[in-house]
ZATIGU-739038 format. One line per field, with one value per residue (C-alpha): residue in three letters; x, y, z. Coordinates in pm, whole numbers. Each point is the difference from the previous one (the first is absolute). Layout:
// ZATIGU-739038
resn	Ala:...
xx	X:...
yy	Y:...
zz	Z:...
***
This chain:
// ZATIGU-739038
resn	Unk:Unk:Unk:Unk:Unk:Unk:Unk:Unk:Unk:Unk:Unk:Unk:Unk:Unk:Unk:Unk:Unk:Unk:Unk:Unk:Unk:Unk:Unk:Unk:Unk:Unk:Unk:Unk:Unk:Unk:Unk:Unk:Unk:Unk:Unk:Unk:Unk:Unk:Unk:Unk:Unk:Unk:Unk:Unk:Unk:Unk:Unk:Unk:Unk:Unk:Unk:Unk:Unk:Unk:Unk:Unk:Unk:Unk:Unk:Unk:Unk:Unk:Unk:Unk:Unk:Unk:Unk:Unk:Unk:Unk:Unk:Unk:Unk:Unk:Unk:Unk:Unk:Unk:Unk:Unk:Unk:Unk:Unk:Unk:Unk:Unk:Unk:Unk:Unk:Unk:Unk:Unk:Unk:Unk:Unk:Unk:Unk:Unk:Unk:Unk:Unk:Unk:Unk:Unk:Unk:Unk:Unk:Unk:Unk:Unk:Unk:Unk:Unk:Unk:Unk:Unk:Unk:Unk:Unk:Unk:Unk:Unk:Unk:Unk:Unk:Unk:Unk:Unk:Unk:Unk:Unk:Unk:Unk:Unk:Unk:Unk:Unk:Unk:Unk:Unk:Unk:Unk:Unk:Unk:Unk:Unk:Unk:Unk:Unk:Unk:Unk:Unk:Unk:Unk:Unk:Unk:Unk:Unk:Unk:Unk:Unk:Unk:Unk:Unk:Unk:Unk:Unk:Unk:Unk:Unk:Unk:Unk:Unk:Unk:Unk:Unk:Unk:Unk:Unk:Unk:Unk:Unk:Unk:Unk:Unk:Unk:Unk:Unk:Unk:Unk:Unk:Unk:Unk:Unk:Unk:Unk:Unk:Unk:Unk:Unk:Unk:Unk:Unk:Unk:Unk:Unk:Unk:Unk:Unk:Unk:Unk:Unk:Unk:Unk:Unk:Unk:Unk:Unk:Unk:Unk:Unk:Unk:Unk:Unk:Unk:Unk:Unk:Unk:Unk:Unk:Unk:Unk:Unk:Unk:Unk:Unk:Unk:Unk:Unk:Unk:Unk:Unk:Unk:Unk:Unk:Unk:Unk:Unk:Unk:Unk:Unk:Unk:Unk:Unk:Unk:Unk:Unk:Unk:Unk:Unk:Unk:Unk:Unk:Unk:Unk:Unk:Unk:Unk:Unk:Unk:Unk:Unk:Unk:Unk:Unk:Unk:Unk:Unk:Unk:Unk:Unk:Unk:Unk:Unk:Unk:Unk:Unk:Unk:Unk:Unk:Unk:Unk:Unk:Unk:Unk:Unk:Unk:Unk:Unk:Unk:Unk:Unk:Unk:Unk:Unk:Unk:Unk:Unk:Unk:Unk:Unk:Unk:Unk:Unk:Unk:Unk:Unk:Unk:Unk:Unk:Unk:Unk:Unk:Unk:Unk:Unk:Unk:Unk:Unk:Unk:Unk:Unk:Unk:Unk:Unk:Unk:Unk:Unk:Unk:Unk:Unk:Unk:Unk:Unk:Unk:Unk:Unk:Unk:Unk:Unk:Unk:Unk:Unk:Unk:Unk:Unk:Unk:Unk:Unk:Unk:Unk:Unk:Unk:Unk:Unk:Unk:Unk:Unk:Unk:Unk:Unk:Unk:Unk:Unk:Unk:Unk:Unk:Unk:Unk:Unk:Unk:Unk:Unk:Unk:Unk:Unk:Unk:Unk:Unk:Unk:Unk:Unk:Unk:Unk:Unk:Unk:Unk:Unk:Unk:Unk:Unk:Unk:Unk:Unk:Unk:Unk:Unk:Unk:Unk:Unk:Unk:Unk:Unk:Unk:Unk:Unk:Unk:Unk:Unk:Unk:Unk:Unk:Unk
xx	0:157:8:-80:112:-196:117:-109:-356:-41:62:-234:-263:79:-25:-341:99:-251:-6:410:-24:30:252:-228:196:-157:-347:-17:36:-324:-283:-393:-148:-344:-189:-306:-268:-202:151:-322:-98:59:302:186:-54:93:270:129:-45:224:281:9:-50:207:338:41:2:-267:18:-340:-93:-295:-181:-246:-163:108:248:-262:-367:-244:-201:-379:-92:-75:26:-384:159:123:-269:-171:281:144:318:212:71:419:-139:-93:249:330:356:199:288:-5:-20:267:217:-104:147:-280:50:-276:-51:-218:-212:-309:50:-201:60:94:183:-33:223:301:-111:46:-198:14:-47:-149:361:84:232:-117:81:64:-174:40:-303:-258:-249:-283:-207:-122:-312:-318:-61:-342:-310:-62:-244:-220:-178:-174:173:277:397:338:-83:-316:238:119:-312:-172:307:10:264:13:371:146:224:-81:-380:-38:112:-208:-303:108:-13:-335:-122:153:-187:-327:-266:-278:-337:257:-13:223:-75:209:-57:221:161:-190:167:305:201:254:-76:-396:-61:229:-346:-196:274:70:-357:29:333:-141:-294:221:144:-346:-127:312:16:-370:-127:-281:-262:231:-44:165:-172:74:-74:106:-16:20:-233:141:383:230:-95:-323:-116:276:-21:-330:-34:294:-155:-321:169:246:-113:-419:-86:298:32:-207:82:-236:64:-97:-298:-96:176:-86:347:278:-24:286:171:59:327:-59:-340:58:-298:-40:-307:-146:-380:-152:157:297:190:177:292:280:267:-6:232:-37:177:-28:85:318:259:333:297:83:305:-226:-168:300:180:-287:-65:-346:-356:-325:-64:253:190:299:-72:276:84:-142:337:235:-150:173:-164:-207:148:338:207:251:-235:-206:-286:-125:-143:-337:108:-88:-285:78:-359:-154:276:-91:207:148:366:-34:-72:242:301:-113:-6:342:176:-114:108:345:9:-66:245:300:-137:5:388:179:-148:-163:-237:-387:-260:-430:-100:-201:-123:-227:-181:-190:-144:-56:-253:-8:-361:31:233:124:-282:196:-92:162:-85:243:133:210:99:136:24:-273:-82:211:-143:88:-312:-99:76:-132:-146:-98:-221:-95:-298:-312:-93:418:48:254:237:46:-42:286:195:-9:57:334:104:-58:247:257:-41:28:343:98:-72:109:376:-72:-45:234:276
yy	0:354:236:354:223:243:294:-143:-123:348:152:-216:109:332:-15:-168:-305:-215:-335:19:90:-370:-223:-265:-300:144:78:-366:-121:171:-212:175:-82:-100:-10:-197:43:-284:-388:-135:-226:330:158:-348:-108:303:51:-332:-27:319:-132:-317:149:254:-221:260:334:147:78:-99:38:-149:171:-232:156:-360:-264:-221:-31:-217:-9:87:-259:-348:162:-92:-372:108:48:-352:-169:-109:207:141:343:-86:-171:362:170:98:123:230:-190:-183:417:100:-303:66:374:233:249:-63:245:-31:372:191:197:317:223:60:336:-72:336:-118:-417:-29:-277:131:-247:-17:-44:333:-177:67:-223:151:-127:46:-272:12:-293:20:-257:23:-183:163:189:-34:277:-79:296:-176:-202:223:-83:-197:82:-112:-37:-229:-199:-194:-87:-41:-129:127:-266:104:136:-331:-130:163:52:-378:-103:208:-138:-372:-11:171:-242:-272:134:8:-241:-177:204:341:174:155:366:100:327:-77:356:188:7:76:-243:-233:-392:32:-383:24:75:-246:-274:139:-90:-393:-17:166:-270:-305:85:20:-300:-168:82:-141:402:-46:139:359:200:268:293:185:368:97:350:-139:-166:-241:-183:-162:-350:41:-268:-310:150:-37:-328:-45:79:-159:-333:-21:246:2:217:181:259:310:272:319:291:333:-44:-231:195:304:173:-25:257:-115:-239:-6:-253:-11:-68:-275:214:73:257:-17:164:-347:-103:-20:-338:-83:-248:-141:96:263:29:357:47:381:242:-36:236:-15:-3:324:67:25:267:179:-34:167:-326:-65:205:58:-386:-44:-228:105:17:-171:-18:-318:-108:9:31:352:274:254:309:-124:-142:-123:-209:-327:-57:-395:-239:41:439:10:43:-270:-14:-293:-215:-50:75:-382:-151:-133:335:128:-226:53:382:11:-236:291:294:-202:-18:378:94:-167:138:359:-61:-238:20:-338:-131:79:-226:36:-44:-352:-10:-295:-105:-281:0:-354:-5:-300:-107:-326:-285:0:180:272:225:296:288:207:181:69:347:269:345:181:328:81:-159:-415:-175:-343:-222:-371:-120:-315:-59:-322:-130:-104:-353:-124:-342:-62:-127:337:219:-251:90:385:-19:-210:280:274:-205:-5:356:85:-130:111:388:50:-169:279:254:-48:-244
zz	0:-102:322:27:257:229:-245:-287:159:105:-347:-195:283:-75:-322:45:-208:128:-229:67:395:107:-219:-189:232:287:-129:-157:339:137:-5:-31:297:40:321:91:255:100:53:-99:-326:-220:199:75:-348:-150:156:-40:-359:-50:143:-145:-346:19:-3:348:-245:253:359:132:361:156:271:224:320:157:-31:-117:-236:78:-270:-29:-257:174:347:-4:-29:324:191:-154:139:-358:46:241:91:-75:-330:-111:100:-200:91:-274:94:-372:-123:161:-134:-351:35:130:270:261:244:282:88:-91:-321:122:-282:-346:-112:-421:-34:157:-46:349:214:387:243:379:148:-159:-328:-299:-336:-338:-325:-388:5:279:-5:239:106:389:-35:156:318:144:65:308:9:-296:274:278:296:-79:25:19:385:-99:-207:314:124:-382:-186:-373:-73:-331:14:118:286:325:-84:-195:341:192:-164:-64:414:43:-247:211:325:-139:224:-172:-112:13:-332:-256:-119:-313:-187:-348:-180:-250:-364:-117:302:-1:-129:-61:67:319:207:-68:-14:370:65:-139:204:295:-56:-24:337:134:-119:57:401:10:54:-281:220:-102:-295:-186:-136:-258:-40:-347:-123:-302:-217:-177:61:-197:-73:196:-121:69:334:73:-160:198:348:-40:-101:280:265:-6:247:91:-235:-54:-271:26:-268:-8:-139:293:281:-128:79:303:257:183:247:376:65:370:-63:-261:-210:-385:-69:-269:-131:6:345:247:-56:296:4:209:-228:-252:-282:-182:-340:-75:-319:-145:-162:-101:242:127:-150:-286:62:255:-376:-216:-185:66:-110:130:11:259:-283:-226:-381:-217:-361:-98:-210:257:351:28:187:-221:289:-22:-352:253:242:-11:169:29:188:221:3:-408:-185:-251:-214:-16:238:334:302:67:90:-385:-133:158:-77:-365:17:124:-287:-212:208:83:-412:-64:297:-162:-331:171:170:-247:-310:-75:-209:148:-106:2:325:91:327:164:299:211:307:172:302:233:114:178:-10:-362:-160:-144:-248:-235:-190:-218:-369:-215:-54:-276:-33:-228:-64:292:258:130:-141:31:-314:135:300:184:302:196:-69:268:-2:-65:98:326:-233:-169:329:152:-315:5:413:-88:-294:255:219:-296:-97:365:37:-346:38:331:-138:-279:268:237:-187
***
């Protein structure tokens, strides 16, 4: 390498010769650096498949509020006793090995003019990339009477770890003849069969413990679900009795809850219940919206394409945070969002080849004892917005032979995706 002395650096300054400044040895050595926020299915994944296809060209760190995920998807297998809580939950060990910074800290703020993330502990991590991908934050305030507070005694669990295993033991404490109260999210949340498969598993356990003079009702300010029908099918073949799903046009609308009470008001009734599980509003994670990502929907727009923010040519925003058109917020989605951000990243830093972005989905839900069924698409970009190209749904009236199939592919794609994520 050809040195340069102090005098001569200082000249060149001078003399404003920018593109000359640093010799081209050193500059070659400076990698673009691209910082991640989120170690979920979209973060993990995304920032996994930078590294590894970047032959280490790009500096990518990883920024996780914990030192581990435990992922939402099959944590209702959880609480039906078909998985474990350690089963679910993932290290970034196999990240770090394959050449990703991970560093543990709340990002809790983005300054886009300098690229600077700043973190709780008062650090802050440059960026010539930024992808973001938090996940949601929940309105607590979109129920009357329900909070962060409630939380503990009403258990969301619909961020998982802490609050899966908050609710797996109230489930566990129940007592014969005590009920179940759940009040499922309005639209646009994260996994929209997630719900009512929590309801099946939630049943199992039930049934399975002997408690079948319990029930669980459902009070659903929505008025129709995803796969509504398999579901109900579902309950009435292997739960008669226990379940109870009252819409808005039966409730009439939900006033509010009372957690020490155990109450859900509604303009029909109060339902009362041992347990309550409350799933409010949803938004995207605050950094979001703390980073001027997001709009009036509480969501961040993206440019169908490439994932990357529409407020922000340097930023991408994936995962449950987007508004991706027709794809719903799901671990699957996800993953798939972020091969095609990782693509136009390395595009954006190195130069390579972009291709059309593909993206694809399927949801599994569990109902009983390997009765499994799926929903899902596949996706492409048109007129600038992700629209669905094919789709395929279970069908009512499937033999057990089938259902036993589709259970054992969820199993497969299960441990596939989360070796995806999380290497």
């Amino acid at each position: 390498m050809s040195k340069i002395s102090r005098r001569q650096f200082n000249a060149l300054l001078g003399a404003g010769v920018a593109t000359i400044a640093v010799p081209m040895g050193i500059r070659a050595q400076t990698k673009p650096k691209v910082v991640v926020i989120g170690g979920g299915a979209a973060g993990a994944t995304t920032a996994r498949y930078l590294a590894k296809d970047s032959d280490g060209k790009i500096d990518v760190t990883l920024i996780s509020a914990s030192e581990n995920y435990t992922t939402c998807f099959f944590s209702n297998l959880y609480l039906g006793d078909f998985r474990t809580l350690e089963s679910i939950t993932h290290s970034y060990d196999n990240l770090a090995a394959e050449g990703v910074t991970v560093k543990i800290g709340y990002a809790q703020g983005i300054d886009r003019a300098k690229k600077m993330v700043s973190m709780a502990d008062g650090s802050s991590v440059a960026y010539d990339s930024l992808v973001v991908a938090p996940g949601i934050d929940l309105k607590y305030d979109s129920i009357e009477g329900y909070s962060e507070e409630a939380a503990e005694i009403a258990p969301h669990a619909w961020q998982a770890g802490a609050q899966t295993s908050l609710l797996k033991s109230k489930l566990d404490a129940l007592q014969n003849g005590q009920n179940i109260v759940m009040v499922p999210p309005p639209n646009p949340y994260r996994c929209p069969p997630g719900p009512y498969e929590r309801v099946s598993m939630m049943a199992h356990t039930l049934k399975t413990r002997g408690l079948t003079d319990s029930k669980i009702l459902v009070i659903d300010p929505k008025p129709k679900f995803s796969k509504q029908g398999l579901f109900q099918e579902g309950w009435d073949k292997h739960y008669a009795g226990m379940v109870e799903w009252y819409g808005p046009d039966v409730h009439g609308g939900i006033q509010g809850v009372d957690v020490n009470a155990g109450t859900v008001e509604t303009d029909l009734d109060t339902f009362e219940g041992a347990l309550l599980n409350i799933i409010p509003g949803q938004m995207a994670g605050a950094i979001a919206s703390e980073g001027g990502l997001t709009n009036d929907t509480g969501f961040c727009p993206i440019v169908a394409d490439s994932m990357r923010s529409t407020e922000d040519e340097s930023i991408y925003v994936l995962g449950d945070a987007s508004i991706a058109g027709a794809m719903p917020k799901s671990g699957f989605s996800a993953n798939s969002q972020a091969k095609v951000a990782a693509m136009n990243v390395r595009g954006d830093l190195l130069g390579s080849k972009v291709f059309p972005a593909k993206f694809s989905n399927t949801c599994w839900s569990l109902i009983a004892t390997e009765d499994g069924v799926k929903v899902g698409a596949q996706y492409a970009v048109e007129d600038g917005k992700i629209a669905s190209t094919s789709t395929f749904v279970s069908q009512t009236g499937e033999d057990e032979a089938l259902r036993k199939t589709t259970y054992e592919e969820s199993l497969g794609w299960y441990s596939g995706i989360t070796k995806d994520i999380f290497g």
